[in-house]
N, C-alpha and C positions, 0 to 999 in steps of 0.2 A: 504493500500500500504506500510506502515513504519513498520506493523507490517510481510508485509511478510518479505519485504528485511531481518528485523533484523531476521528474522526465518531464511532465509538463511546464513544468514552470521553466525550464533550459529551455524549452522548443518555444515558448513565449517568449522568452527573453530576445532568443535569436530571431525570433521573426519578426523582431521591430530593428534589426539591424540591419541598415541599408552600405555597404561598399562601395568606397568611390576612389577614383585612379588615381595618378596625375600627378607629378611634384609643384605644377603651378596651384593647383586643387588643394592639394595638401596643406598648402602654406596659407591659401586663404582661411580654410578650417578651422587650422590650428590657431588660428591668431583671432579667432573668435569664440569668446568664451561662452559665450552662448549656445554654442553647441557642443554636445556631451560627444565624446568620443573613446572610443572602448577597445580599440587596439590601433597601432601603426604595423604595417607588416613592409620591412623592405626587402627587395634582392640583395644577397650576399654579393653580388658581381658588380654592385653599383660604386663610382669611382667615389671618395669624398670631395666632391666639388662645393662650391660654397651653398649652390641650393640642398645640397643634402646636409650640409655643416647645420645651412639655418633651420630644416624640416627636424635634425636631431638634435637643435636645440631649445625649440618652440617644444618639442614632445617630452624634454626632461624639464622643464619649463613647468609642465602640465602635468606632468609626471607620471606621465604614460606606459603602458607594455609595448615595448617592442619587440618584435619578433622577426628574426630573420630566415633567410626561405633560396631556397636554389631557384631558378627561373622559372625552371616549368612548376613548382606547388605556386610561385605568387601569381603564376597566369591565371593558373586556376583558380584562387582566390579573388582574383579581380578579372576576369573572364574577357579582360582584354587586350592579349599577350603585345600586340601591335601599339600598344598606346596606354598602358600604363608604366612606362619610363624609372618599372625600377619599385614603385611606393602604389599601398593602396591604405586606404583607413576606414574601420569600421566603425559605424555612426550609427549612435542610440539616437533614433528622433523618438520623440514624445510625439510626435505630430503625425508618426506613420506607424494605425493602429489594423487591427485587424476589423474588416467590414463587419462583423457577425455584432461590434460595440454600435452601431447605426439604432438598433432594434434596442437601446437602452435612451437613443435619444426621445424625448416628446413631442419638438418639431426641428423642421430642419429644410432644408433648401441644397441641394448636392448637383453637381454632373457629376455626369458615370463617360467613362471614355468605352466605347463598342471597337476595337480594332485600329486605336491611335498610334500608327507607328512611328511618324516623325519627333526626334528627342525635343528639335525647336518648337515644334506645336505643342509638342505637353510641357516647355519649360514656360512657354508663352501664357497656354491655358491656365497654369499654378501658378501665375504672376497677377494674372485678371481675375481669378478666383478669390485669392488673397488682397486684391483691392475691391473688391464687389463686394455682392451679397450674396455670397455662397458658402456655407457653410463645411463644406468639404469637398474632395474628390475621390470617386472609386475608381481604381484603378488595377484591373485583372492585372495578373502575371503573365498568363496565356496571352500570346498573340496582340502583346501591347510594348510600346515604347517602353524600355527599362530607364529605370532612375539612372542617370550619366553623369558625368561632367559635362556633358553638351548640354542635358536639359538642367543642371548647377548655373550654367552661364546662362543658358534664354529665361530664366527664371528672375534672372538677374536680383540674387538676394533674397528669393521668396520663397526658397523651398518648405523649406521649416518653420515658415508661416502660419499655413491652414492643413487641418488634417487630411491625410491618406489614405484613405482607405483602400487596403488591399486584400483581394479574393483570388481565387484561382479563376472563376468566369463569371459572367456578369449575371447571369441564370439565376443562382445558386444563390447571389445578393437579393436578384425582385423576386425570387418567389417569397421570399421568408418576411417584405416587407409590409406588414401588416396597414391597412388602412393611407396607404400613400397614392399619391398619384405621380404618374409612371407616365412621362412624354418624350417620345423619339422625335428629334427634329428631323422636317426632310423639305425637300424644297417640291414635293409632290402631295403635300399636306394641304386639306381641307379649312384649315382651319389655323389662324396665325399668334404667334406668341405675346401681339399687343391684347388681343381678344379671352385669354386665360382669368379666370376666376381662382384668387387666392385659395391655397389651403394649407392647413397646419404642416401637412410633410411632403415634399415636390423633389422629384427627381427628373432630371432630364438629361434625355440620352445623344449624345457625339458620336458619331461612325463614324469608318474609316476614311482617308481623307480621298480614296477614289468611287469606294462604295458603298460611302453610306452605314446606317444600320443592321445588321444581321435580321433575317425573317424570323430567325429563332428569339433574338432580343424584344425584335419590334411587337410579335406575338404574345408578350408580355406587358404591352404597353398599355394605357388606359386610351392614349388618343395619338396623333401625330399632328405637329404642331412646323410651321414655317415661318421665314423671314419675311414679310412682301419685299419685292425688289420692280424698282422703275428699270427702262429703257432696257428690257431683253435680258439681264443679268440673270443668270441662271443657279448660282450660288456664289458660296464667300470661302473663306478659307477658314478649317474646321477653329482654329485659334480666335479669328476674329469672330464665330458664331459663338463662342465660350464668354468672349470680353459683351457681346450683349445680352446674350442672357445674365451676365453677372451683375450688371447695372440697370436690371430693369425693376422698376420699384414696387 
């Protein structure tokens, strides 16, 4: 029995730690206390040049675990052999919770991302989420944009803003969403997002940025909701539909 709990609560722990690359990434991190940070992992093969001097002095600094790694374990840790230059760090967000905490909220206001693969569009949408009126973002594992240093910089500062919610598929979040309403934008929608009737808990769904909403998501939906657009414009870019649903009042 003590040894599941403690199982569970390791597997909890580590699911709210998000991995990020990058010796420029690293040095912004570290130099901000505001984010908790739970390990540094560098390559043994890495020269001490003075960005690694400053990375390993900001982290005794903070007084951090370091841990050192032959090339290919820190690839694998940072799952991006091409482009993490040696350093990765593990980052406790408070802000990046598991979806299944949504069903503890009373009300709430969220986009859900349907098949977001661009880092810039979700670092963009987590920038306008966190200046709007949205209360979180869910954001599947499967067949989504992973958390990057690319989406760190289009975020520009916001990642660890507004909560995260993260699920393996977006399914698995609307069915268990008791009493919510559930709208897929599409630009083939009846009906448009000035014309929406408030209610306590509103979730609206983002599709891929070539097509759209999944049939299997949308079939979840309570309704399908669009932008009007003048003079032939046929859509927006999935980013800039995120920044106006986020500031609509």
């Amino acid at each position: 029995m003590k040894d599941s709990k403690e199982y569970l609560e390791k597997k909890a722990f580590f699911e709210r730690v998000i991995t990020l690359y990058g010796r420029n990434v690293a040095i912004e991190l570290l130099q901000d206390d505001s984010i908790t940070i739970h390990k540094l992992h560098l390559a043994k093969t890495n020269k001490p040049d003075s960005t690694i001097k400053k990375i390993l002095l900001l982290a005794k600094q903070r007084n951090l675990e370091i841990t050192y790694h032959d090339k290919t374990a820190l690839s694998r840790i940072s799952k991006n052999a091409k482009q993490d230059q040696g350093v990765a760090l593990d980052i406790l967000s408070k802000t990046y919770q598991n979806a299944q905490e949504i069903q503890n909220l009373k009300k709430f206001r969220l986009i859900a991302l349907d098949g977001v693969q661009n880092p810039q569009n979700l670092g963009m949408i987590i920038r306008s989420c966190a200046a709007g009126n949205i209360d979180g973002i869910i954001l599947p594992k499967k067949n989504s944009a992973k958390i990057s240093p690319l989406v760190v910089k289009a975020s520009a500062g916001t990642l660890f803003k507004i909560p995260i919610y993260f699920c393996n598929t977006l399914k698995e979040v609307l069915e268990n969403l008791d009493g919510a309403k559930i709208y897929a934008l599409s630009s083939y929608a009846k009906h448009n997002i000035y014309d929406l009737e408030k209610s306590q808990k509103e979730v609206f769904i983002l599709g891929n940025e070539s097509e759209g909403v999944t049939k299997e998501v949308e079939a979840l939906c309570n309704d399908s909701l669009k932008i009007p657009m003048n003079r032939g414009v046929e859509s927006l870019n999935v980013a800039v539909t995120a920044s106006l649903i986020a500031f609509m009042q």
